[in-house]
C-alpha positions as CSV (number, residue, x, y, z in Angstrom):
1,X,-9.6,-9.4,3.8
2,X,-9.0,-6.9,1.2
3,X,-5.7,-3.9,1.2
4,X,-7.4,-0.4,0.0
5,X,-4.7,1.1,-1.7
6,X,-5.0,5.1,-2.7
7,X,-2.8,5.1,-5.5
8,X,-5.9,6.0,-7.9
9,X,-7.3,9.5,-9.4
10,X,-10.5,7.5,-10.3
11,X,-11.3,5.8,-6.9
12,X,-14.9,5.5,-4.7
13,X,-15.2,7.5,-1.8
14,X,-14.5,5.8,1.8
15,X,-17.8,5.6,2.5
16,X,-18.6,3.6,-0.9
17,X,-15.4,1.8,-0.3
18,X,-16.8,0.7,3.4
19,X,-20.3,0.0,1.9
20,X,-18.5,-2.3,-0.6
21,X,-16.4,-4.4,2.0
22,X,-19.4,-5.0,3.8
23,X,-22.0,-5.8,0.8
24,X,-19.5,-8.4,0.0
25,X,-18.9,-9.8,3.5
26,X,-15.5,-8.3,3.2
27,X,-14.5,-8.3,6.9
28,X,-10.7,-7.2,7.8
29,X,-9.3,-3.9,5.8
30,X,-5.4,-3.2,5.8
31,X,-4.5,0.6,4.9
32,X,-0.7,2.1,4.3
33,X,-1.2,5.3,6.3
34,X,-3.9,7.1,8.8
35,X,-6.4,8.8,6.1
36,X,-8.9,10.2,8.5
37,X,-11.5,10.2,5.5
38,X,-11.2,6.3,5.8
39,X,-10.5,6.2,9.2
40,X,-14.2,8.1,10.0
41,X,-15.9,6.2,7.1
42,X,-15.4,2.8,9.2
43,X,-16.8,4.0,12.4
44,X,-19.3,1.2,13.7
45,X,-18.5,-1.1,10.0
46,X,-17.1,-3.7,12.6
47,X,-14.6,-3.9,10.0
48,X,-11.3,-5.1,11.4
49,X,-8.5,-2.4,10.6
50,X,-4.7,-3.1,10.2
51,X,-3.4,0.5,9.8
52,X,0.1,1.6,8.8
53,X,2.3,4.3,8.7
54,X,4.6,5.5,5.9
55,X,8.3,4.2,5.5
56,X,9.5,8.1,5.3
57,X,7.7,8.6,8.5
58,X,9.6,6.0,10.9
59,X,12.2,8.1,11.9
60,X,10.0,10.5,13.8
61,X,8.4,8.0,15.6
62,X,11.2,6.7,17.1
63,X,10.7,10.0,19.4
64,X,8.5,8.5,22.4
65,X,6.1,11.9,22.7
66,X,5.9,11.7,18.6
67,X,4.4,8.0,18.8
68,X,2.4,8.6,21.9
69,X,0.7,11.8,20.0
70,X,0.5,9.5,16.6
71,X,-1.7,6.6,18.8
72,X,-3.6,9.0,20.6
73,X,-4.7,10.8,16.8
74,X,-5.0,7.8,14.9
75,X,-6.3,5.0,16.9
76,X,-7.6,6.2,20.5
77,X,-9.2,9.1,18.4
78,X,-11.3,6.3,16.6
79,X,-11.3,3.4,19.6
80,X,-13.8,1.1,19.9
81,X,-16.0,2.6,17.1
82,X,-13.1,1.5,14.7
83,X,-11.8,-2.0,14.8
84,X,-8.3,-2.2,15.1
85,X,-5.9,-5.0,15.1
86,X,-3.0,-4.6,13.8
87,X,-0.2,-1.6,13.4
88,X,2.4,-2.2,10.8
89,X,5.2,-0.1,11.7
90,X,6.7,0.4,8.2
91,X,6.1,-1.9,5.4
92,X,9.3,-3.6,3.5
93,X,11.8,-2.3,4.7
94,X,15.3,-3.9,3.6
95,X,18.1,-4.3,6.1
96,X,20.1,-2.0,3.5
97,X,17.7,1.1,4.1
98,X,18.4,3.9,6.3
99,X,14.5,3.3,7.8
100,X,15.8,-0.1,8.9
101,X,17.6,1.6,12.3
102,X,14.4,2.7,13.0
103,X,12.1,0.0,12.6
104,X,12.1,-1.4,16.4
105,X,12.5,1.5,18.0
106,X,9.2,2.8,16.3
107,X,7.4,-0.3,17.0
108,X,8.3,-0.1,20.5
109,X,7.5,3.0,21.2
110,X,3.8,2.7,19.6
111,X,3.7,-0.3,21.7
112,X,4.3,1.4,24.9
113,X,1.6,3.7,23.6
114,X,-0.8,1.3,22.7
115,X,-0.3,-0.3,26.4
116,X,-0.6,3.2,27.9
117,X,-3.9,3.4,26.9
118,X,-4.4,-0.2,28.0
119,X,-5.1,-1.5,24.1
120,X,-2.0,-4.4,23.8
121,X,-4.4,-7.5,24.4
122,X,-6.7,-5.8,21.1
123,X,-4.3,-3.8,19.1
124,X,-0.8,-6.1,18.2
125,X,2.1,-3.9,17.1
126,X,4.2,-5.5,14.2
127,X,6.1,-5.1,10.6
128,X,6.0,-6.1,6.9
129,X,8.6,-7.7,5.6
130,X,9.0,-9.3,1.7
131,X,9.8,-12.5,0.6
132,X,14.0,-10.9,-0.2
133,X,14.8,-11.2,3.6
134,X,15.2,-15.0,3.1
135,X,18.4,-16.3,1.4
136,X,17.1,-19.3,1.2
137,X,13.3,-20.9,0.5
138,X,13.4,-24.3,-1.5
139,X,13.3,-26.6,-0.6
140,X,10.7,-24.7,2.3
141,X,12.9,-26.7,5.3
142,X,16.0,-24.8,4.2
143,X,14.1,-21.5,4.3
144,X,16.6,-19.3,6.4
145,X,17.0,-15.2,6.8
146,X,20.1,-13.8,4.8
147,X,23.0,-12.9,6.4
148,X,22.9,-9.5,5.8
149,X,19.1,-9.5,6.9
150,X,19.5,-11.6,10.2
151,X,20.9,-8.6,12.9
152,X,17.8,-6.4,11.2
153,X,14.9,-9.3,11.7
154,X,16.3,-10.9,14.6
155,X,15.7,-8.0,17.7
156,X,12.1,-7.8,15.9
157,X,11.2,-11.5,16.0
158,X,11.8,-11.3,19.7
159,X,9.9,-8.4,20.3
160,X,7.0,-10.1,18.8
161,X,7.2,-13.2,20.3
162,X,7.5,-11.3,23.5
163,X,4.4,-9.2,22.9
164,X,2.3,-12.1,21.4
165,X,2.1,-10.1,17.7
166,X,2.3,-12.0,14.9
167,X,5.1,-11.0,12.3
168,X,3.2,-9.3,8.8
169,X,4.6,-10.8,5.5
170,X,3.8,-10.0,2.2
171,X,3.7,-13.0,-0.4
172,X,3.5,-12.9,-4.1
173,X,4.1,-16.4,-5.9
174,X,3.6,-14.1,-8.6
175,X,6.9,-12.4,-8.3
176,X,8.4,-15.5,-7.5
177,X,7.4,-17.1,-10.6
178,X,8.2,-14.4,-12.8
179,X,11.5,-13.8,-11.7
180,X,12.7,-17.8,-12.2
181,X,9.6,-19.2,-14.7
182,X,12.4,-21.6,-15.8
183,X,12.4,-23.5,-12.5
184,X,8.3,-22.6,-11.3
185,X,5.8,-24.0,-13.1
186,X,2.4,-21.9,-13.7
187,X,0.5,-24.3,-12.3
188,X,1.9,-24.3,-9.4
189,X,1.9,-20.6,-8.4
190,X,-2.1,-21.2,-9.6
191,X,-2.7,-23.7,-7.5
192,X,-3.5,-25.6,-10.4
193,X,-1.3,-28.2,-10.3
194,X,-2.7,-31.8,-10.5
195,X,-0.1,-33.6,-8.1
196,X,2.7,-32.9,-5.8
197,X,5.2,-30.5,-7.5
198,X,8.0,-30.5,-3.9
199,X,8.5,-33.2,-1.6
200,X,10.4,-32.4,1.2
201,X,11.5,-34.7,4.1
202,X,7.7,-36.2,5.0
203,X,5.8,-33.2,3.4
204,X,4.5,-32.4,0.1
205,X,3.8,-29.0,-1.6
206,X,1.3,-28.9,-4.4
207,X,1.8,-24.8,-4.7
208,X,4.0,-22.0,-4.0
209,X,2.4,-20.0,-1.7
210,X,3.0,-22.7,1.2
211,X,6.5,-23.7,0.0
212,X,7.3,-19.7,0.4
213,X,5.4,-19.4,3.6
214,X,6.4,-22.3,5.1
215,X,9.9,-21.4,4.0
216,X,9.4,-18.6,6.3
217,X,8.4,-20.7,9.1
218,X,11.6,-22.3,8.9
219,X,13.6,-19.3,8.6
220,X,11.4,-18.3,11.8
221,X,12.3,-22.0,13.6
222,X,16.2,-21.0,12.6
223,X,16.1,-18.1,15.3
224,X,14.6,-19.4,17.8
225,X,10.7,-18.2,17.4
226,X,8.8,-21.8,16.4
227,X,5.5,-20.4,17.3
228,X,5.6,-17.5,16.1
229,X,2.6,-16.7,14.1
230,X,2.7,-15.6,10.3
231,X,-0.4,-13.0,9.0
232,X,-0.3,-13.0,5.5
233,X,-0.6,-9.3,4.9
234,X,-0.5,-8.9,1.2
235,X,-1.0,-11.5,-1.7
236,X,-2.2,-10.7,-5.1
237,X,-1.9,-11.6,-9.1
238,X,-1.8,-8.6,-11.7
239,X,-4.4,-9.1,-14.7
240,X,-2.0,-7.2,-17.2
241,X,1.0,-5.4,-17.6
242,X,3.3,-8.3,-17.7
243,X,4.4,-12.0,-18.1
244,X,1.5,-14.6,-17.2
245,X,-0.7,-11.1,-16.1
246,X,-3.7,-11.9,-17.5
247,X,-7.9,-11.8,-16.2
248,X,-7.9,-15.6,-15.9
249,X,-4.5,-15.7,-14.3
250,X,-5.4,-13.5,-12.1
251,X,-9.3,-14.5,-11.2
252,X,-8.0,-17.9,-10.3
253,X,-5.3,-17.4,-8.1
254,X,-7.6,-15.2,-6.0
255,X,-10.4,-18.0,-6.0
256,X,-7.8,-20.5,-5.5
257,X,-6.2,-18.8,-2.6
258,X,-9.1,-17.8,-0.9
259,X,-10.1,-21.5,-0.7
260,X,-6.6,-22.6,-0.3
261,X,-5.8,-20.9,3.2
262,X,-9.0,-21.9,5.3
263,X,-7.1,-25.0,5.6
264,X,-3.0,-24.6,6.3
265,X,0.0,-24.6,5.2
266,X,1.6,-28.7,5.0
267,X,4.0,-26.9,7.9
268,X,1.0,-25.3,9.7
269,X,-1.6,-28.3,8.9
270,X,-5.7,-27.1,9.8
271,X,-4.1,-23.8,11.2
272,X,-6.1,-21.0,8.6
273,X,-3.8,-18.5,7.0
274,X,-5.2,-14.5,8.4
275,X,-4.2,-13.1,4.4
276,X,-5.1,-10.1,2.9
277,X,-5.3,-9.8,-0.6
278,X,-4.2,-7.3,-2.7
279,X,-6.0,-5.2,-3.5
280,X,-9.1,-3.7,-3.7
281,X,-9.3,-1.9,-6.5
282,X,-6.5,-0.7,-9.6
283,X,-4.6,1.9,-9.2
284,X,-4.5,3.8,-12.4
285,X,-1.4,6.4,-11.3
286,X,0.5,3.4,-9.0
287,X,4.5,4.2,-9.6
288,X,6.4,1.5,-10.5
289,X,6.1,-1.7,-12.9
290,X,2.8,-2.0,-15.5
291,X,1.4,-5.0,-13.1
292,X,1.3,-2.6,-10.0
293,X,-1.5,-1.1,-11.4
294,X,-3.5,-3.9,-12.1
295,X,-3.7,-5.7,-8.9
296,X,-7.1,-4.8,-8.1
297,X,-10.1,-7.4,-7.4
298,X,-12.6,-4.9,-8.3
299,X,-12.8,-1.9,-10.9
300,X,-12.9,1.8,-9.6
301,X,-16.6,1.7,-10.7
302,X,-17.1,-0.9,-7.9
303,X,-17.9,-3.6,-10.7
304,X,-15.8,-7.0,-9.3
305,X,-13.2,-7.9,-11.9
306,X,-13.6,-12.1,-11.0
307,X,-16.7,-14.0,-10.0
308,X,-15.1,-14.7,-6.8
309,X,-16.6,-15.1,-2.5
310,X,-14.8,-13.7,-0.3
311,X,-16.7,-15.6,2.6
């Protein structure tokens, strides 16, 4: 389960991209906005799609006819021949955004869309969040949404448990080791480490990504949505550009996690983990920090950067 970012001037086509996912048994794709190039390219792959839209483009859709007309040209268009499963109505948006006022109201109205056209038991509408909307995570049982987050999270956890959708969140032990390396060990954002790292109550963490996942869980539990389900929608290790970003770093914690989340989190025991890695390839012209161009499993020339399965 592999993003395909755009942020490249080097890239393969869609149709190499497509031919790629499935030579490699690559079976779930999440893209950032509608490209119709991609979207046409994975006609009859069987490739499940989530498909997003950009931030800067919520506000329109919280106009009903502007989301009805954005369903009908981006996913009934494509319907069945594309595979999709999930909508991410914007993707990190903080509380502290203009976007956030328009969050729900442009997942609802894609919803009622989707549910127009008869799609809502196939096509789940949801959000990505980041790990900054808890203001707590360790130990994980303490994990609880922020103060300032709660009123913006809150009306969108209830729409998805009402809907059945599970909530999208992005998780990068990376970025959580990085930014306290004095209290995270390397091994254990690796999944290297030999023992258990966190006890806490009756369960034991020997990694970061299910004490930050779980901590989620627990923020969920805190307002009232127990069940709700978690989809991993974006995990990933740079191989340069910054602290610990290295090829070996990087190639294990994507063999490590793609092994690690067949089998639950200590929360979420034998329940797998739906995550998408990012991402498919580097992206040589990415804005940001060095790492966010190096996040990519393989090389714009299609050559894998890790000896790693994806099945």
């Amino acid at each position: 389960m592999l993003q395909h970012g755009r942020n490249g001037n080097n890239l393969p086509s869609d149709g190499e991209v497509v031919d790629l996912y499935k030579n490699n048994g690559i079976g779930k794709m999440r893209i950032y906005e509608p490209y119709q190039t991609t979207l046409d390219a994975l006609r009859g792959s069987n490739i499940e799609l989530t498909i997003g839209m950009l931030n800067g483009k919520l506000q329109e859709l919280t106009d009903a006819t502007a989301a009805t007309n954005w369903v009908q040209n981006n996913i009934i268009k494509y319907w069945p021949d594309v595979k999709f499963k999930y909508i991410a109505v914007g993707n990190e948006v903080h509380p502290d955004k203009a976007e956030a006022q328009f969050v729900l109201p442009a997942m609802q109205n894609i919803h009622n869309a989707i549910v127009a056209a008869n799609l809502q038991d196939q096509i789940k509408v949801s959000t990505a969040i980041d790990t900054t909307l808890l203001g707590n995570n360790s130990p994980p049982s303490a994990g609880s949404f922020n103060d300032s987050a709660r009123s913006y999270i809150i009306p969108i956890v209830n729409f998805l448990v009402s809907n059945g959708a599970p909530l999208l969140a992005n998780v990068y032990p990376y970025f959580a080791y990085t930014d306290k390396p004095q209290d995270i060990s390397l091994p254990f954002a690796l999944f290297t480490s030999l023992g258990v790292v966190v006890t806490d109550g009756s369960l034991q963490y020997q990694n970061l990504f299910d004490a930050l996942l779980d901590a989620h869980y627990s923020a969920l539990e805190k307002v009232g949505a127990p069940n709700l389900q978690i989809v991993v929608s974006e995990s990933g290790w740079p191989s340069e550009g910054g602290t610990e970003a290295t090829i070996d770093n990087a190639g294990t914690y994507y063999k490590n996690l793609i092994n690690h989340v067949k089998g639950g989190t200590p929360k979420k025991s034998g329940q797998a983990i739906e995550t998408y890695l990012f991402a498919m390839f580097d992206e040589n012209i990415k804005e940001g920090l060095e790492t966010e161009k190096h996040f990519g499993v393989f090389s714009p020339n299609k050559q894998p950067k890790y000896q790693i399965s994806f099945t």
